[in-house]
C-alpha positions in Angstrom: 30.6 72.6 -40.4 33.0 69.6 -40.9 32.8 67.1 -38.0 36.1 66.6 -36.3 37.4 63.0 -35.8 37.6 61.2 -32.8 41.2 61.8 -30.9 42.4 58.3 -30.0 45.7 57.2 -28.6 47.9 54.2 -30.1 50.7 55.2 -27.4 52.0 51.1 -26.6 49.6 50.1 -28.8 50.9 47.1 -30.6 51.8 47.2 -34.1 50.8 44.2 -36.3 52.1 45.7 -39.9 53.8 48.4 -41.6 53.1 49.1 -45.2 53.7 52.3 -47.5 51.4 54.2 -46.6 50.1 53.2 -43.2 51.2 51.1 -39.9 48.5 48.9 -38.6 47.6 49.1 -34.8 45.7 47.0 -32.3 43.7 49.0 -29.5 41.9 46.4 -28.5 40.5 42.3 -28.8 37.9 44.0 -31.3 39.5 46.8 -32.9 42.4 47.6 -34.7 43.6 51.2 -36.4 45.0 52.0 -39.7 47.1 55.4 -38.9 48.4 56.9 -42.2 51.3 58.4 -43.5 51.2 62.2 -43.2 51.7 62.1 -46.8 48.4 60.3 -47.4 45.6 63.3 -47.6 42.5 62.9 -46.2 40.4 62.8 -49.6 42.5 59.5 -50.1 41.5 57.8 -46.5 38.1 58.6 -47.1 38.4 57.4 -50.0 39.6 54.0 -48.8 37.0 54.1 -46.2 34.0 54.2 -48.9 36.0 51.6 -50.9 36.2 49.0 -47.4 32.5 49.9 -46.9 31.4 48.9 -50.7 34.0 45.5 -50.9 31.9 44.6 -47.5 28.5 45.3 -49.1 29.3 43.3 -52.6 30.5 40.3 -50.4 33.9 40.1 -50.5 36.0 39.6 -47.5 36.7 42.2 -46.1 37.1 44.3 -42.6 34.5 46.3 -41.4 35.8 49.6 -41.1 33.9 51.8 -38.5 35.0 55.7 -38.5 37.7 58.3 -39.5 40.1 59.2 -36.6 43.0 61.2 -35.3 45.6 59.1 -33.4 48.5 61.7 -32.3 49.1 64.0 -35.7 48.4 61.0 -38.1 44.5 60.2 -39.5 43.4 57.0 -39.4 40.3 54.5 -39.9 39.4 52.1 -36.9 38.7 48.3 -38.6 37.3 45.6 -36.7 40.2 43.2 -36.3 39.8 40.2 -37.9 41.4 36.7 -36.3 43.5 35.9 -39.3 47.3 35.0 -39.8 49.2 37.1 -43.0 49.8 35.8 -46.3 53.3 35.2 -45.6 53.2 33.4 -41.9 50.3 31.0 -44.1 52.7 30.2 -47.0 55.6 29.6 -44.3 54.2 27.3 -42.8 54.0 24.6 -45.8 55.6 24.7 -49.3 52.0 22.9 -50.3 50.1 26.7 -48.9 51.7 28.6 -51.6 49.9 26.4 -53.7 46.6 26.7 -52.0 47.0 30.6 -51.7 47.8 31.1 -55.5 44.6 29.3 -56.1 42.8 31.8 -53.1 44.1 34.6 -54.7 43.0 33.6 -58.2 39.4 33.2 -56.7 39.6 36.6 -54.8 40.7 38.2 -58.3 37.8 36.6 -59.8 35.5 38.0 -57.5 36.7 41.4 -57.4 37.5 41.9 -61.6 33.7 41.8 -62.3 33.3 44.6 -59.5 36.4 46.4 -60.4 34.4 49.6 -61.8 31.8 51.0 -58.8 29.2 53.1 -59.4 30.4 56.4 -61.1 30.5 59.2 -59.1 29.9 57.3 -55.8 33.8 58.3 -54.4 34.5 54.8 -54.5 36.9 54.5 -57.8 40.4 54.0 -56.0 42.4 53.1 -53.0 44.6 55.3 -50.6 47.2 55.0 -53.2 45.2 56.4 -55.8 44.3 53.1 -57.6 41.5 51.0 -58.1 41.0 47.6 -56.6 43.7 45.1 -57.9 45.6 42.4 -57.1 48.6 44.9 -56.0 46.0 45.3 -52.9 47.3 42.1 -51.6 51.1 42.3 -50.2 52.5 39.2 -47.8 51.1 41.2 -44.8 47.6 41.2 -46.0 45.4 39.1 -43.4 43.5 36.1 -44.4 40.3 35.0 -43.6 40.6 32.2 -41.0 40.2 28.5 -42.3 41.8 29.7 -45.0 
């Protein structure tokens, strides 16, 4: 028997980002949503899930992501929301941050390259768009860890 997800509401929710495949959601100080695409299967947001759980566990920065939902007739995973401003509002801010990003996101590469195969057979190769993890990951409305 498959486990139905939890029915949440992001009716006036706020809505912090819009990507391909997914808009971003807060529900709460704590919490934030990632409601899919209806395009985006549910093999695929698992998928991600497993990925967000197994970046967390190797040590790279990442959000916790806590469990599979349904918010209206889209699927989504609550994330813990992380206090963080997006790439682009941090390289807006001074011509000298692009610098300092480039050199954040060649670090971040670094770490993630050497972990870029999981385990075989774990359900963790790939992202909700069907790749692995890769620098195409990171957009200008990816968060960044504060102090950054």
């Amino acid at each position: 028997m498959t486990r139905q997800p939890r029915q949440i509401s992001i009716e006036g929710a706020p809505l912090m980002g819009a990507g391909m495949h997914a808009d971003v959601y807060r529900l709460d100080d704590e919490t934030v949503v990632k409601a899919y695409r209806p395009f985006v299967t549910m093999e695929s947001i698992e998928r991600e899930k497993k990925l967000s759980k197994w970046a967390f566990v190797k040590g790279l920065p990442t959000a916790i992501s806590f469990d599979i939902v349904k918010a209206g007739n889209r699927d989504g995973i609550v994330y813990e929301l992380i206090n963080a401003r997006s790439v682009s509002e941090y390289i807006k801010e001074s011509d000298a941050n692009f610098d300092i990003f480039i050199r954040k996101y060649v670090d971040l590469m670094e770490q993630i390259l050497p972990l870029h195969d999981p385990e075989p057979g774990d359900g963790t190769q790939g992202s909700a768009d069907g790749n692995d993890i890769d620098g195409d990951d990171i957009h200008p409305g990816t968060p960044l860890e504060d102090g950054l």
